[in-house]
N, C-alpha and C positions, 0 to 999 in steps of 0.2 A: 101425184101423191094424194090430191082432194079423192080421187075415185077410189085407190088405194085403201084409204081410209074410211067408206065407205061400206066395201066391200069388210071390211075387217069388223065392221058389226056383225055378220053374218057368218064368221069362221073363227075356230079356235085358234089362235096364232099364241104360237110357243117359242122359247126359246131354247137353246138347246145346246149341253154340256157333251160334245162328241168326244169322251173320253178315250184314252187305252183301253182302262180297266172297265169302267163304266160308263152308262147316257143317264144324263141326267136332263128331265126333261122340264122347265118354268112356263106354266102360265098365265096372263093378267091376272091380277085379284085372288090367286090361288095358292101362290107358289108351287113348291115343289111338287108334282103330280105324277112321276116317273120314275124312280130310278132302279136301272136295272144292268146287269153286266154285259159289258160290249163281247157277245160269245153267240156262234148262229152254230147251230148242230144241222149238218148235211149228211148228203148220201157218198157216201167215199167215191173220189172218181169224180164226182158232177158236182152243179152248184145247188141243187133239188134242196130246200129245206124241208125238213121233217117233220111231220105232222101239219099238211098240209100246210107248210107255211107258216106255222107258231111253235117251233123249236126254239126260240130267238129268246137271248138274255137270261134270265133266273133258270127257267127249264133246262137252257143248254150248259148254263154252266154246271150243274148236278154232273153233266156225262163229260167234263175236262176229265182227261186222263183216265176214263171207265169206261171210251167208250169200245164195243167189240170193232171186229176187224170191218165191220160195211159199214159206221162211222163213222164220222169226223167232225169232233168240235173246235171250232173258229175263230178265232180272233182277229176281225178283220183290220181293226188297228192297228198300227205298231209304232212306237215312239214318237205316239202325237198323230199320226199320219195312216192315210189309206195306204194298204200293201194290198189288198183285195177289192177293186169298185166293185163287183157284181154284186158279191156278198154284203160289203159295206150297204148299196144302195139296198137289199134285202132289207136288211137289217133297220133302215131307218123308215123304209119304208112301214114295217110292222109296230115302229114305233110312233110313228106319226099317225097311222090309222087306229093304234090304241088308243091316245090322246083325243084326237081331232071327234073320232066317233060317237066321243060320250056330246058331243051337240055341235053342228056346224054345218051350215048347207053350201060354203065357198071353200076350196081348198084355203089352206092357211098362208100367210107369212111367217119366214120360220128366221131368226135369228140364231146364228152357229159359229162359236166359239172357237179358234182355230190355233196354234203355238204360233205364236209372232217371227220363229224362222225358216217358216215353208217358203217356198218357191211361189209365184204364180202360177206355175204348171199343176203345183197341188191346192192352191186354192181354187183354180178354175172345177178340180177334180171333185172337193168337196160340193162347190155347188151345181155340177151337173148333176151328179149324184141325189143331192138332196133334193132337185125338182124331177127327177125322174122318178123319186120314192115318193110323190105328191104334193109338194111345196109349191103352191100359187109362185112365191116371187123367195128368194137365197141373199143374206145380208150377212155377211162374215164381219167378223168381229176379233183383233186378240187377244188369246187368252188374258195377258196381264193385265189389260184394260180392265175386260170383264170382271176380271178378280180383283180387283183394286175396288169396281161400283159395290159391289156383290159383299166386301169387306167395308164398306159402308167411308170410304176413305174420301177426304176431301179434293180427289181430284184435278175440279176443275178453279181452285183457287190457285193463286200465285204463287205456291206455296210445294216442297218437294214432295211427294207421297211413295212409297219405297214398298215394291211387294215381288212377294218370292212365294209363286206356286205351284207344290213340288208334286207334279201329279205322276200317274202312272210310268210314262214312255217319257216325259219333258219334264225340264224343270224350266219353268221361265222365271227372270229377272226381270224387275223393268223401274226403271225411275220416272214419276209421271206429274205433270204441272198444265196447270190453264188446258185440260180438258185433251191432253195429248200427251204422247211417250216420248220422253227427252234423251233416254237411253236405255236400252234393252240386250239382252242378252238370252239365248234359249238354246240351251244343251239338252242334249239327247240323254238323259239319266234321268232315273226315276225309283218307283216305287219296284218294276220288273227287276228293277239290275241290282237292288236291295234283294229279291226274292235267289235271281241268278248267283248273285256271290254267296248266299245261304247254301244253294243247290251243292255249289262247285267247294265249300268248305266242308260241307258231309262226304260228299263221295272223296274229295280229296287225301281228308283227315281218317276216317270212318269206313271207307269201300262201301259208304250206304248212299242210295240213291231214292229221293225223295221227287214228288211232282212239286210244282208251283202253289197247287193249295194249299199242301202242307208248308212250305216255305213259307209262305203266306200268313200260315196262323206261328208258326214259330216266330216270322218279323214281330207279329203283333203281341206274341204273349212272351218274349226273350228280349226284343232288340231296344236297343239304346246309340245314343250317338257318344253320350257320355258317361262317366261310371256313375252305379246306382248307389244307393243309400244302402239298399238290401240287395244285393245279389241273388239271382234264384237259378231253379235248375228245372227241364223238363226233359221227359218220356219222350221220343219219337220213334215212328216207327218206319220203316221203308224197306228195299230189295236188298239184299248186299251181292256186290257187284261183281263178288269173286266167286262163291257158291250157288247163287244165284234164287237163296233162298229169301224166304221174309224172314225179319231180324227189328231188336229194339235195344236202343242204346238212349242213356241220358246226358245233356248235354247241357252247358253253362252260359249264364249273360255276357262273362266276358267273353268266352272264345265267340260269342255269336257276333258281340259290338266289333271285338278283330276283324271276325269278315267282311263287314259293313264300312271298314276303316276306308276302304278305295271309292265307293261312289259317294259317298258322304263329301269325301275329302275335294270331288270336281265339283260338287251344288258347292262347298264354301270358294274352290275359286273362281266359280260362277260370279257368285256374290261380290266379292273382292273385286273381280275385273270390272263390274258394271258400276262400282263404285271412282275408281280410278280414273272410269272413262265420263263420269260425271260434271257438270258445269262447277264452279266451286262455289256459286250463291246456292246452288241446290245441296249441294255436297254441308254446308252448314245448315238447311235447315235440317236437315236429318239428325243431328246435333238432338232436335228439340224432339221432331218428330217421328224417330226411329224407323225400323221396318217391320212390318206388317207379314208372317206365314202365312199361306193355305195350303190346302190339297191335302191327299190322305200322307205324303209325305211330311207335313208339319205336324203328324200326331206321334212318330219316333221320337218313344222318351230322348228328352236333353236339346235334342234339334236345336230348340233357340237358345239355349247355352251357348251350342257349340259355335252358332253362328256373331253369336253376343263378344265372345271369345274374342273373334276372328276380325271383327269389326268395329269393336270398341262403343256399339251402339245397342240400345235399347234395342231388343227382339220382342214383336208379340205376338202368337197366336192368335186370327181372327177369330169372331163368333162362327161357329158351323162351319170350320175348313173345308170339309167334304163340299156345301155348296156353293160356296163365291163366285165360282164360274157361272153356273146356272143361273142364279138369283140377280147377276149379273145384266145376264143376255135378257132376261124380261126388262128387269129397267132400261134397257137400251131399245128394244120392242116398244115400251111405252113411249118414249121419248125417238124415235126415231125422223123425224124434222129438226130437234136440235142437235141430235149429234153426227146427221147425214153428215158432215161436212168433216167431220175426224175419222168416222169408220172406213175400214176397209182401203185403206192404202193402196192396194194392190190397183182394184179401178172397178173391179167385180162388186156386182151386189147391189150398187147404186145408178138411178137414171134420174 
């Protein structure tokens, strides 16, 4: 660890938010220095990245759903998890070499953010991958931890700290005390299966058929978990599915928050179950000290209504849901001697 430490004078070591939707990248003294879309633009057929190898994230995600037939934009993620190592390890590789570049003459330490219910088989995966994209040494980390530091929550007192971060592909739960997770939960729903049930309520309702980005901006500029004060209505535009022409219809917050009623409805009994399955001295202090949202899933008008609702407990939106993971994994990076001993469960990451 003494040489470790060392050498870590001499290299940018980051930490690292390996989203679905996004990376989000932390380094010492800096914060946030990266964020960009987990999307790698190839050559249709091969894993060849485009433009020499800097097609990766904001560039590629421009060509989701645009791109011509020798094409293909990527999303090497899926619900939390690698579905593609080649690509994935691409992928971080370009983002570790964008990071590291701007000054570093040692490869880095890179600290990576993981859903608390992969397998070992997929944690090992994440960090081959990530010393194969340039990573000196791979320190995994789960997500709810991280979101819990990152959300500036206390912890490693005595005391129960309660976080629910609903990202992309995962939602995790987790109840956390003395510096460790006391009970957690992580489903596979997200901010996609929000996008998915938009998709499948147009074509189903509509015969119109919509991509993901647009689903995307209608979540963010329609969706609700609970009813609004003002109701509104918007314009979309898509294929219709019978004619097979382009077509534009306007459409409502409620019938949008209806579609939304199903994934919505598994993150609260996410919640609910990771409660029940709680100690009952933890189970009270949440009484005092409620639960704590992030991820781009806690920005859905109402969210912690509905969760408020459900749980009889105080909800509240962290500062900067979008980076608690991130901001997370650096303070874990800084302090890595003290929390060697809680991280990474699994057995990986640590000598």
């Amino acid at each position: 660890m003494l040489l470790d430490t060392i050498l870590g004078w001499f290299s940018v070591d980051m930490g690292i938010d390996l989203g679905t939707c996004n990376t989000l990248v932390c380094v010492r003294n800096e914060g946030i220095v990266l964020n960009e879309p987990s999307v790698v633009a190839v050559r249709k057929g091969t894993n060849v990245v485009l433009n020499n190898g800097e097609a990766v994230g904001l560039v590629a995600r421009e060509m989701l759903g645009k791109t011509p037939g020798s094409i293909s934009a990527i999303r090497p993620m899926k619900d939390g998890v690698i579905s593609d190592f080649e690509i994935t390890e691409k992928m971080l590789g370009y983002f570790i070499r964008k990071v590291h570049g701007r000054g570093g003459l040692v490869r880095p330490r890179v600290v990576i953010a993981v859903p608390s219910g992969i397998t070992a088989v997929e944690r090992r995966a994440v960090i081959d991958s990530a010393e194969r994209a340039g990573a000196r040494k791979v320190y995994l980390v789960d997500e709810p931890m991280a979101a819990g530091i990152g959300a500036g929550l206390p912890i490693t007192e005595p005391t129960a700290s309660m976080i629910v971060d609903i990202g992309g592909g995962t939602t995790e739960v987790a109840i956390m005390s003395l510096a460790d997770i006391s009970t957690c939960e992580s489903i596979r729903i997200g901010g996609d299966d929000m996008d998915e049930a938009i998709i499948n309520h147009l074509k189903r309702t509509y015969n119109l058929l919509i991509g993901e980005p647009r689903a995307e901006q209608v979540k963010i500029q329609l969706g609700s978990a609970s009813p609004m004060e003002e109701e509104t209505t918007m314009e979309i535009a898509g294929r219709d599915t019978i004619s097979g022409l382009p077509r534009k219809i306007v459409i409502t917050s409620e019938e949008i928050r209806e579609s939304l009623r199903e994934p919505i409805s598994g993150i609260i009994e996410t919640v609910t179950r990771t409660l029940e399955k709680a100690e009952p001295e933890l189970a009270a202090d949440l009484i005092d000290n409620g639960v704590h949202i992030c991820g781009g899933g806690s920005l859905l008008r109402g969210m912690d209504t509905v969760l408020s609702n459900a749980t009889g407990l105080n909800v509240l939106r962290a500062d900067e849901p979008l980076t608690c993971v991130a901001r997370g994994t650096s303070v874990y990076l800084e302090n890595l001697e003290v929390w060697k001993d809680t991280m990474d469960h699994s057995g990986y990451g640590w000598e």
